[in-house]
N, C-alpha and C positions, 0 to 999 in steps of 0.2 A: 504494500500500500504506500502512495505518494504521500508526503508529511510536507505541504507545505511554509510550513515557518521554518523547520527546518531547513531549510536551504535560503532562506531569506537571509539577502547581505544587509547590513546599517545604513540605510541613508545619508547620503552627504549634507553635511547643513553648511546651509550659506546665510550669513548673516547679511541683511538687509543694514544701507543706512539709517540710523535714528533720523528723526525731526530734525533735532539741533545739531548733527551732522550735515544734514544739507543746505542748513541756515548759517554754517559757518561757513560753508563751499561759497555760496553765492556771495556772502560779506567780502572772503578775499577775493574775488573776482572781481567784484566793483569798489574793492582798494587798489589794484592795478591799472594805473592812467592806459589809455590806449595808446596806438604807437602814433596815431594822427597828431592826438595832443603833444605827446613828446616831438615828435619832429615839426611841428609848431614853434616850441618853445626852443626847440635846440636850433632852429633858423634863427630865433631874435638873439638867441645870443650868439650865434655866428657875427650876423648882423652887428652887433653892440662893439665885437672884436675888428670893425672893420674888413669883414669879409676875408682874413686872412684864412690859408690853405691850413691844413697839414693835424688841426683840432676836432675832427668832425666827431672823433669817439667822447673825447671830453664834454663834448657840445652837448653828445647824448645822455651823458649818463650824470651830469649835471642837470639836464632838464628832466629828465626821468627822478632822480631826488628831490628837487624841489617839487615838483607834483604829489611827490608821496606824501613828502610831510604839510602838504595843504589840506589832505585829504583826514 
């Protein structure tokens, strides 16, 4: 005779995100400026530097900090 449970394997569990896990996903998601904004801001201060060459990573990641800490 077949003995069903028997032969039954464990089910895998998969834990779902909580509520306040996905209410914290979307908060740092809209703590991250977009890139539009940053390359906005990192023009004006190209811009402010007299258009000089050779800064454009600094230009970023200065505009990119001050947006964070606006926010």
């Amino acid at each position: 005779m077949f003995d069903p449970k028997a032969n039954k394997q464990p089910k895998a569990s998969v834990a779902a995100p909580s509520q306040g896990s996905r209410g914290k996903l979307t908060m740092m998601a809209n703590a991250v400026p977009s890139d539009g904004k940053i390359r906005e801001r990192a023009y004006e201060l190209y811009e402010s530097r007299g258009r000089g060459p050779g800064q454009d990573e600094q230009d970023w990641l200065r505009a990119e900090k001050e947006l964070l800490k606006q926010q």
